[in-house]
N, C-alpha and C positions, 0 to 999 in steps of 0.2 A: 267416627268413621270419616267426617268431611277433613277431621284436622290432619289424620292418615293419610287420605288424598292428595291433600295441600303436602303434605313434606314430601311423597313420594313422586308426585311434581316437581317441587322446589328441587331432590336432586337428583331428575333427571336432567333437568336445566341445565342446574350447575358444571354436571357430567358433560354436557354436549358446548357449554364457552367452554371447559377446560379443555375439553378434545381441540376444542378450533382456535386456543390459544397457546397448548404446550408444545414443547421446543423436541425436534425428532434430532437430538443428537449426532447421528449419522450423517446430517445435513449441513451442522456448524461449519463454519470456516471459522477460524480465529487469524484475522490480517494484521500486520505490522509494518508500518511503514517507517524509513528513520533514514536521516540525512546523517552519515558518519564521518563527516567533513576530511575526506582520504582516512579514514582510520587512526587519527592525530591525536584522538582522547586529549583533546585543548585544554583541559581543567585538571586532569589527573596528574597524580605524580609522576606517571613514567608515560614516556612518547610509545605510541604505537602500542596500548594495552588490550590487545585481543582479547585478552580473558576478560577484561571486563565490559570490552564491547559486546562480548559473547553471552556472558551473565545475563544481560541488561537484555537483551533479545530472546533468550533460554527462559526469564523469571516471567516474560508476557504469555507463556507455553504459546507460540504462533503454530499454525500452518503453514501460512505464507509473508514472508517474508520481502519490502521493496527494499533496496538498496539503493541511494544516490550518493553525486561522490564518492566513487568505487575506484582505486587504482588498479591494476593490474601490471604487476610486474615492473614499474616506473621505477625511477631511481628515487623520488620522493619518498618511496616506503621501505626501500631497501630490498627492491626487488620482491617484495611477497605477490604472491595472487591473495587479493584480500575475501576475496569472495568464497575462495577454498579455503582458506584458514578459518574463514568466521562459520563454513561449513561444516570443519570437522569439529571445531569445537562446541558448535549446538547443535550437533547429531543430526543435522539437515542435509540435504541437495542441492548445489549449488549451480548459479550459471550466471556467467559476466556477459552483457551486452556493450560491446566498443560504440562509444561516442565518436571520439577522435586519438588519432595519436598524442602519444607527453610522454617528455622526458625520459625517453628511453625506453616505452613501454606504451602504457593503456591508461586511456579512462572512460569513466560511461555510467552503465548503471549495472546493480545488480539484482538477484533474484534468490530465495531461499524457500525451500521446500519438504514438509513433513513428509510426502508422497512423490515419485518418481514422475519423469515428465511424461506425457505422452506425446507432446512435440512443441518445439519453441521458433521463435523466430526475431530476429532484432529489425528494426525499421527506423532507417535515420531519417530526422525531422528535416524540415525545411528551417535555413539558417540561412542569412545573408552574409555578404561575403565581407572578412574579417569580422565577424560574428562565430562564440564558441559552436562549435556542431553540440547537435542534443539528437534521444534516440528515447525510443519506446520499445521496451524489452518484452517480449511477449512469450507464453507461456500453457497450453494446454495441459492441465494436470486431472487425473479421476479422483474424487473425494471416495469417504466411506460409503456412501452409500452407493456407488457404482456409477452417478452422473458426474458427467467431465463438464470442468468451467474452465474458462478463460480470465488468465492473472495480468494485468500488464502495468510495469514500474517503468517510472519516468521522471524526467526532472526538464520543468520547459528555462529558455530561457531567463537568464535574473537580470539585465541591466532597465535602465529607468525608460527606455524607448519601448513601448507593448507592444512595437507591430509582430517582434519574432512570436512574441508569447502567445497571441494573436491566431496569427501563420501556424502555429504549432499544435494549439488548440481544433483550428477547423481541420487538420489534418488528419489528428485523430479522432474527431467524429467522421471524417471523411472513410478510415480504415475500421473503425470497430463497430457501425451500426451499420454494414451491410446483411448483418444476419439477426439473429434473437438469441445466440449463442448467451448464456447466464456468465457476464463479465464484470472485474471487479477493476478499479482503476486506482492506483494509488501511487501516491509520490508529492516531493518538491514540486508545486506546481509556480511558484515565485509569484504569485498574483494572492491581495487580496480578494475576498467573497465579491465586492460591490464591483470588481474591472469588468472590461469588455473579454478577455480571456475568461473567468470563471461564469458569463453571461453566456459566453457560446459553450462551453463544455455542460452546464444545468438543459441545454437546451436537448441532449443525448444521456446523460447521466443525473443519477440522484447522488445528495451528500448524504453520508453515515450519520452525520454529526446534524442537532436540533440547532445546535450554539454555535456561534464562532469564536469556538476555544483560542485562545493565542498558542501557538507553536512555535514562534521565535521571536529575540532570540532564546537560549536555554536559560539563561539567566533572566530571571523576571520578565517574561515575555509579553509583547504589545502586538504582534499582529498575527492572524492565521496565513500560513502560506504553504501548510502541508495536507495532505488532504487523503480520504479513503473514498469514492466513488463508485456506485453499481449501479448496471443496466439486464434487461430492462427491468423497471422500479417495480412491476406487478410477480418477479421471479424473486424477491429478496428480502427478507425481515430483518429489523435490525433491534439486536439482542442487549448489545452493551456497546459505549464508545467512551474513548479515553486517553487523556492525553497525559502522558505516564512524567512525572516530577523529575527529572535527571538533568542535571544540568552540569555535569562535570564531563561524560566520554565526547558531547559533540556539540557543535552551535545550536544544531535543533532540537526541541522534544521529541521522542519515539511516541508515534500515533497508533492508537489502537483501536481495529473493532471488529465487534461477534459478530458474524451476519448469519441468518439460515439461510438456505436455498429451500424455496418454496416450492412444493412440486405443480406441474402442469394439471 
């Protein structure tokens, strides 16, 4: 009778971690973040291979999608909207954030989406002058389970002087922790883990990642400089991360990671 006890014990136990550690699918995000250096596929046989930048973002099954280095209709790519191209062809929703003008066209960032938006907005960074403009693409989307998060892709920043990166960083903890809105942050942030930029952003966000995986360059890589971030850290579990082996469509690795959205 007592050994009865003891198992019928033992799994209720077991039943009540598993309750409070299993994953409510409906909840997942799968995020993807990837620097597609204009869409130039730098390593591939053929310039400008969509489909395989496409493939490579399709084969991670994403939600959400960040895009940096996004042309828009420039003469660099032949006039494509790359954002819409890479749209139709991994069966997402798309939407380009202007940085600055070039070469006949756009550049900036972009945004890819399994789910429709509920409202977006783009926010140019603070840049000093003759300094490239940067922008934070932002993004209201409903997950399955019927609670809206907030997506925002970005790329701060890359020359050796950190004040922009800096300037860019406190800006957007300036604009994204006005509320408790469940936000994920992901992009080229051009700073390694130990700078004064990824100091002030840990100060409003958590990282995905336990390691500081190297992300670039794609070829045998020596330093993290991409990055998936969520706030606030008590609204978000993090399921899987990874930084996916590709080193032929772009300079960077595509970054990946599972996060749940925890409920209130």
């Amino acid at each position: 009778m007592k050994r009865y006890i003891l198992g019928f014990l033992c799994t209720i136990l077991f039943s009540v971690a598993y309750a409070q550690t299993s994953v409510h699918s409906s909840r997942v995000v799968r995020v993807l973040t990837y620097n597609i250096y204009h869409g130039e596929t730098v390593a591939a046989s053929k310039q400008f291979d969509l489909d395989l930048l496409a493939k490579i973002i399709s084969d991670t099954k994403p939600d959400l999608v960040a895009l940096q280095e996004v042309d828009f209709k420039s003469n660099r790519v032949l006039k494509m909207d790359l954002v819409t191209e890479l749209g139709w062809r991994t069966k997402m929703v798309g939407i380009f954030g202007k940085a600055m003008p070039f070469d006949g066209g756009e550049y900036g960032e972009g945004v890819l989406s399994k789910n429709s938006f509920v409202s977006t907005k783009n926010h140019a960074l603070n840049a000093r002058e003759n300094k490239e403009p940067r922008a934070a693409l932002e993004m209201n989307v409903q997950i399955k389970s019927g609670d809206t998060i907030r997506f925002v892709g970005t790329h701060l920043d890359h020359t050796n002087d950190e004040t922009d990166r800096i300037n860019q960083a406190n800006q957007i903890n300036a604009i994204f922790t006005k509320d408790e809105v469940p936000t994920i942050l992901a992009g080229d942030l051009n700073a390694t883990p130990e700078t004064e930029t990824m100091r002030i952003l840990y100060k409003a966000w958590t990282p995905s990642f336990s390691e500081n995986t190297p992300t670039y360059p794609a070829v045998n890589p020596k330093i993290k400089i991409d990055y998936i971030l969520y706030r606030p850290a008590n609204r978000w579990r993090v399921i899987e991360t990874k930084v996916i082996e590709e080193d032929i469509a772009s300079d960077h690795r595509p970054v990946l990671s599972v996060l749940e959205l925890i409920e209130e």
